[in-house]
C-alpha positions as CSV (number, residue, x, y, z in Angstrom):
1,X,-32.2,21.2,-6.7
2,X,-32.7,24.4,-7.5
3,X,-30.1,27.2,-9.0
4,X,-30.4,29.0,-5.8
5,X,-30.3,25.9,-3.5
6,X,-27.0,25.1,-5.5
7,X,-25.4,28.6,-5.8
8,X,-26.1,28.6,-1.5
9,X,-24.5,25.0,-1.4
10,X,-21.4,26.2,-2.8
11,X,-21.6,29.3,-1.0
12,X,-21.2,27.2,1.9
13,X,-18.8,25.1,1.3
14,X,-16.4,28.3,0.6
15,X,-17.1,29.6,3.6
16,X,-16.2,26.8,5.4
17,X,-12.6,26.3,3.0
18,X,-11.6,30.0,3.4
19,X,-10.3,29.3,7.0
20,X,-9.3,25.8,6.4
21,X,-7.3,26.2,3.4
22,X,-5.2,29.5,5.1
23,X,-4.5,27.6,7.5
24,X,-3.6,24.9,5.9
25,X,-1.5,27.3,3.6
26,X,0.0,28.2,6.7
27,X,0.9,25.4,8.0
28,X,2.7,24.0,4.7
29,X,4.7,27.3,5.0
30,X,5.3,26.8,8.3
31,X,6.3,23.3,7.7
32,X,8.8,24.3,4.7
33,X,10.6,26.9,7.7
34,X,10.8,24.1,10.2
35,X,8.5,25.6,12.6
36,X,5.7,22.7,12.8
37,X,6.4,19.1,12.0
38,X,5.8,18.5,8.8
39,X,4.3,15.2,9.8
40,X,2.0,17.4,11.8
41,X,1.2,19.2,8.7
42,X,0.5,16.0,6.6
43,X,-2.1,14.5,9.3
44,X,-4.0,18.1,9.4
45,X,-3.8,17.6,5.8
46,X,-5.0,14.0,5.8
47,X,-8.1,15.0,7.9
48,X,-8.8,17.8,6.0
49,X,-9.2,15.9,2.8
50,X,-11.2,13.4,4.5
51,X,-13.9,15.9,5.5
52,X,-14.0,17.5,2.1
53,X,-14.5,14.2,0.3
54,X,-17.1,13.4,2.8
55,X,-18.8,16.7,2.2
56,X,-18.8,16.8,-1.5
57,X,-19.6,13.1,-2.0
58,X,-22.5,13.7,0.4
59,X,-23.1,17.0,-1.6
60,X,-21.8,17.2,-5.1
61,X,-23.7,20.6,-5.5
62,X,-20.7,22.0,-2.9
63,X,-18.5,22.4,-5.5
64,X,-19.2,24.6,-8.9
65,X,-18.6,21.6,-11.0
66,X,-17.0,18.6,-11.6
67,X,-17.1,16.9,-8.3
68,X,-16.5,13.7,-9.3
69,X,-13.0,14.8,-10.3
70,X,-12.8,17.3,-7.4
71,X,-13.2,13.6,-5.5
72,X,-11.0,11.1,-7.3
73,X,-8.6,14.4,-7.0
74,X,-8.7,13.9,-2.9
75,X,-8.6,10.3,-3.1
76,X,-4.9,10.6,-5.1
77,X,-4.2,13.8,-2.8
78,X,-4.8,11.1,0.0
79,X,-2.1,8.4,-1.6
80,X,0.1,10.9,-1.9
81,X,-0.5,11.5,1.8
82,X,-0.4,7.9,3.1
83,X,2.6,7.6,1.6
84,X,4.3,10.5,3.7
85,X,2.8,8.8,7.1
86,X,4.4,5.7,5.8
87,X,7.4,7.5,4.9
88,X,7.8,10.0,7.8
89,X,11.4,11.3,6.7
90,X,9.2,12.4,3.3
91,X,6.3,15.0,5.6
92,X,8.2,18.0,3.9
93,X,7.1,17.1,0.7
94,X,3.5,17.6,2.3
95,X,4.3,20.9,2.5
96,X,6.0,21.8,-0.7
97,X,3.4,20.1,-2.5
98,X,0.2,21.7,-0.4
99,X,1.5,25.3,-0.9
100,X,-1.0,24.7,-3.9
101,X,-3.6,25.0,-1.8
102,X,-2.8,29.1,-1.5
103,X,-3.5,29.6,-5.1
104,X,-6.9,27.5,-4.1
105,X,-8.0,29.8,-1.7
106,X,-7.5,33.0,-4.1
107,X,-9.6,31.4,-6.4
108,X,-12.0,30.9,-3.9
109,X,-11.9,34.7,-2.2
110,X,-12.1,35.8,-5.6
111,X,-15.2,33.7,-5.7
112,X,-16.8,34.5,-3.0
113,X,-16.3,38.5,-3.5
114,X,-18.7,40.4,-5.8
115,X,-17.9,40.9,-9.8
116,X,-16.9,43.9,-10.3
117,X,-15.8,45.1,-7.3
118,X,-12.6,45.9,-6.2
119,X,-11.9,42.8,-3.5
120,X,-13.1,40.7,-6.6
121,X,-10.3,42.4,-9.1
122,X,-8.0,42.3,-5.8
123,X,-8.2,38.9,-5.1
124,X,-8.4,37.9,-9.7
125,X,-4.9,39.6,-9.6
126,X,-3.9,37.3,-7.0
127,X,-4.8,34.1,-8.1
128,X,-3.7,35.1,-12.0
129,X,-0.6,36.1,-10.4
130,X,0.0,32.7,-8.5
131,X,-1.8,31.0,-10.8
132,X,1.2,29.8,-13.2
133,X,4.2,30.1,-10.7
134,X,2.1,27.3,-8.3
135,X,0.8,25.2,-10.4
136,X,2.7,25.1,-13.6
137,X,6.1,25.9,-12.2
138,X,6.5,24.5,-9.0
139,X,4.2,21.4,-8.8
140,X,6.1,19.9,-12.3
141,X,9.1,20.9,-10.1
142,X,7.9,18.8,-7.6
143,X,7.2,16.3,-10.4
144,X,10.6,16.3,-11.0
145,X,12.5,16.1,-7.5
146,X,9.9,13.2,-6.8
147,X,11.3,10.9,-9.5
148,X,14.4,11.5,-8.2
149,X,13.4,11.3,-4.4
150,X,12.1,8.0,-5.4
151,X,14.4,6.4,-7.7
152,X,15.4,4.2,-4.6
153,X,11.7,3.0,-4.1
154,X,10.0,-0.5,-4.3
155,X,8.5,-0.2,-8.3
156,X,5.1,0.5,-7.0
157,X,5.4,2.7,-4.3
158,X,7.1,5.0,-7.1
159,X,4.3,4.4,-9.6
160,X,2.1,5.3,-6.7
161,X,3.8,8.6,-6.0
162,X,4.8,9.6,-9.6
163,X,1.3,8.9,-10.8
164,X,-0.4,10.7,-8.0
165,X,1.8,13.5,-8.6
166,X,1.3,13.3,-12.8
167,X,-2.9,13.1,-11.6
168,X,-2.1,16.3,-9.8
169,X,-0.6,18.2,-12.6
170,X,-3.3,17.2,-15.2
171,X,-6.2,18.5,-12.4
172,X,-4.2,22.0,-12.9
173,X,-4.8,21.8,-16.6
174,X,-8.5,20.6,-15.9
175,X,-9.0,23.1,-13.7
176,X,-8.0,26.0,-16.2
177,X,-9.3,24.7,-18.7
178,X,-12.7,24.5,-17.2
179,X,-12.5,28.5,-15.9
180,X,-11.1,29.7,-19.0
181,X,-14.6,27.7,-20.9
182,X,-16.9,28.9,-17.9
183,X,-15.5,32.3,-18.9
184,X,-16.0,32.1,-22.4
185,X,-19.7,31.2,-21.5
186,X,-20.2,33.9,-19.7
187,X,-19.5,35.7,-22.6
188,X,-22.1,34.2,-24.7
189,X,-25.8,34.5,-24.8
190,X,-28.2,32.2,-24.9
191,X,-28.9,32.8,-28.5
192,X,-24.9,32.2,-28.9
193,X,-24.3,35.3,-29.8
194,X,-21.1,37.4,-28.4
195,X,-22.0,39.7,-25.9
196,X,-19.9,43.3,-27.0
């Protein structure tokens, strides 16, 4: 496939996670006030996840990179919520845990807008400024309330939730890891050397 064909299939796939992720975004808040079900929330959620995996697996060119972890990433997201439609008096964690999915759809916007422009430095301040409250504040928070929200559990319906949840937490480090090397490539030329 060509650069283009590959740059469009992304393209695409923002397009289409831009309204899905607000509103799942919005839903998750809306959960956390009480004013939809969070087990509402958590089969939106479910079918959501679904689709995407179906969509990337079908098109691992959807996604900028690393699909294959973007997919074993929504197979975990899923455990995490079968558990909650197992567990019905859980859905709110649904909604604390998917307020992640914000910080996702900044990084997207700020994808999707042109470099150098101001939507694009807009919507760069807004992810960076999410960026380590969500996922390296909150979600090991989360983390944390889990192992005690489980303590009670059947051994591996805990080892299912604590090590979807510890999966989650190392995809944020992945997924930093892999901008902040994308970045530093963009920063090099060809030859290797640093661009000034």
């Amino acid at each position: 496939m060509s650069r283009d064909a590959s740059t469009s299939c992304v393209a695409t796939h923002d397009v289409a996670n831009i309204p899905a992720l607000f509103a799942l975004s919005a839903l998750c808040a809306l959960g956390l006030l009480e004013r939809v079900d969070g087990l509402l929330v958590t089969k939106v959620f479910l079918g959501y996840i679904a689709l995407d995996f179906l969509w990337i697996a079908l098109w691992p060119r959807a996604v900028p990179g690393g699909a294959r972890l973007v997919l074993i990433h929504h197979a975990v997201t899923s455990v995490l919520l079968a558990h909650v439609l197992r567990r019905p008096e859980r859905a709110m964690e649904t909604c604390r845990n998917g307020l992640v999915e914000a910080n996702t759809l900044l990084l997207i916007l700020r994808r999707r807008s042109p470099r150098g422009s101001r939507a694009n430095a807009f919507w760069n301040l807004m992810y960076l400024t999410t960026l380590v409250p969500v996922r390296f504040v909150w979600q090991p928070m989360l983390f944390v309330r889990l192992v005690a929200l489980t303590s009670n559990d059947k051994a591996l319906e805990r080892f299912e939730v604590l090590g979807a949840q510890a999966f989650l937490l190392g995809f944020n480090v992945w997924l930093v890891a892999r901008r902040r090397n994308s970045s530093a490539n963009a920063n090099t030329t060809k030859k290797g050397e640093k661009i000034s």
